[in-house]
C-alpha positions, -999 to +999 in steps of 0.1 A: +828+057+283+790+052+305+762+053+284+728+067+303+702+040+310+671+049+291+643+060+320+612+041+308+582+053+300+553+044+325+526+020+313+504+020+350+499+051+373+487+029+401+520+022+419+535+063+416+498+075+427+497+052+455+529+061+465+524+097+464+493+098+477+509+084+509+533+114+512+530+131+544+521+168+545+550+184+558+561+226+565+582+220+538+573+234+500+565+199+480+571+210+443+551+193+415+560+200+380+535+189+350+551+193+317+543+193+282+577+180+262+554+168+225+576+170+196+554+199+175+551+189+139+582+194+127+595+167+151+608+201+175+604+190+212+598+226+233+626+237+255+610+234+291+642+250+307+628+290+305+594+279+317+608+262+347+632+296+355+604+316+351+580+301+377+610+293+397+620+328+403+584+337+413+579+309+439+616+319+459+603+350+466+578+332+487+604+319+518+630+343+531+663+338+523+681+311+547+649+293+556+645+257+562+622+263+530+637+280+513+662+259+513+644+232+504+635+247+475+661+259+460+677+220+463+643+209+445+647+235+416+686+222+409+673+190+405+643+197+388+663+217+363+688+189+356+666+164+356+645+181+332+678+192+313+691+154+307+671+130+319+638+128+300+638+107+274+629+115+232+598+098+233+584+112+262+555+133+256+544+142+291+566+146+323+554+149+361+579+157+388+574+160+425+600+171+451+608+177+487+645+178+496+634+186+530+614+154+534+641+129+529+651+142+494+618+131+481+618+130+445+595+114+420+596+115+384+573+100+356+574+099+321+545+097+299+538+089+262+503+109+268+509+145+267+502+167+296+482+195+281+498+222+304+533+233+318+522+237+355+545+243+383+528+240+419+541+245+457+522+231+486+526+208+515+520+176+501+521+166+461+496+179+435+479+146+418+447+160+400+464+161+364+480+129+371+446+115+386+431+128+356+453+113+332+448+078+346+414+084+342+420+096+304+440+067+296+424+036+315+445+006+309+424-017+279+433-051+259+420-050+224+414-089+210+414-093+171+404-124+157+393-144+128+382-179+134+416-195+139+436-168+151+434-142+182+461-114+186+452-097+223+473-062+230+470-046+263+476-008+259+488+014+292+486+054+292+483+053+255+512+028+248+510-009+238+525-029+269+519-066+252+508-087+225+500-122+224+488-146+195+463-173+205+461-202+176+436-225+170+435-254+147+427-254+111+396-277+099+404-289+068+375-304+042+385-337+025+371-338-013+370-375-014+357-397+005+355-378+034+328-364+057+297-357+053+282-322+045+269-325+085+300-341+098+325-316+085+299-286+095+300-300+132+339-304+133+343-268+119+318-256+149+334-272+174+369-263+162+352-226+167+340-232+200+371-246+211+392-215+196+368-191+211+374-207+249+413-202+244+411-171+236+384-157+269+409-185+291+437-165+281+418-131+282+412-133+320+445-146+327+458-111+315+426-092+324+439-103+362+476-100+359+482-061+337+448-053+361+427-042+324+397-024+331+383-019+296+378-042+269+375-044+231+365-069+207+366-069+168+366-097+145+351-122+124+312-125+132+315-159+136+335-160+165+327-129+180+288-144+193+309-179+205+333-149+224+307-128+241+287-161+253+319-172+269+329-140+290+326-145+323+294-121+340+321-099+357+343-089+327+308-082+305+307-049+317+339-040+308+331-047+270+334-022+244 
């Protein structure tokens, strides 16, 4: 017996916005389906299904019968239907769905762990991206570094979610009780140790900055390390500083 792949939850907007941004208008109705699918407090996730029929049955009424739209449309709302019958997954709080069998049996769905705050159901000639637009905008992608003054943990969080999480160790300055350092000596080597902890963490910081594309930043952790942190940041990811 097949067991369904899981459909993953997206972590980054920019790749389904560019793509349907690029969509072509075209005669044909392009449906776009925002939906709400947030488990309510007693862990009940709303049944979608008579919303959907609802709007559906209002919107056929708009192309005759036998139409190259109509047809079209009545394709998109089968599989609109059983995609949202089967197909979205537990944890998904949010769903967006855009369709066009017309145009190459375009069809686009994206799950969210951010809820949408509205069932919408639209029909136009290209897709409707302002909730999903605004959503990005909501939910900007961020990495949040926690540290003491040995020890970094960076997490990058997308569309509410974490997406990674990375330890960054530095090593330990132990005090000898006999005949060790001096008081001046040992103060120096613990410094330095701090310095040197504080410039693997910002190296590794804009290594993932650049590669998960972060646009926001936040700091937190022991005021020691957190002047030696700031200092280091290079001018361009300042800004981004919470």
């Amino acid at each position: 017996m097949s067991t369904a792949i899981p459909e993953p939850l997206a972590t980054d907007l920019e790749e389904p916005l560019a793509r349907l941004v690029a969509f072509e208008p075209t005669s044909l109705p392009v449906l776009s389906v925002y939906l709400n699918t947030q488990a309510d407090q007693h862990g009940r996730t709303p049944d979608v299904i008579p919303y959907l029929n609802r709007e559906f049955k209002a919107l056929a009424r708009t192309w005759a019968a036998g139409s190259d739209e109509r047809h079209s449309f009545d394709r998109d709302v089968e599989r609109i239907v059983a995609y949202a019958t089967d197909q979205i997954e537990p944890a998904a709080n949010g769903v967006a769905i855009f369709a066009c069998w017309g145009a190459g049996e375009f069809f686009e769905a994206i799950q969210l762990t951010t809820p949408v705050s509205d069932n919408r159901v639209y029909a136009y000639n290209q897709p409707h991206l302002y909730h999903l637009a605004h959503l990005e905008e909501q939910y900007p992608r961020y990495a949040a570094v926690l540290t003491d003054t040995n020890t970094a943990r960076i997490f990058v969080f997308g569309l509410g979610q974490v997406v990674g999480a990375e330890e960054v160790k530095g090593k330990k300055v132990h005090r000898v009780k006999v005949g060790g350092w001096s008081q001046a000596r040992y103060q120096r080597r613990v410094g330095n140790a701090h310095q040197e902890h504080a410039k693997e963490v910002v190296d590794r910081l804009v290594e993932i900055v650049r590669e998960d594309k972060v646009t926001h930043i936040v700091l937190a952790g022991d005021p020691v390390v957190m002047p030696l942190l700031e200092a280091l940041l290079p001018q361009e990811m300042v800004a981004m500083v919470e």
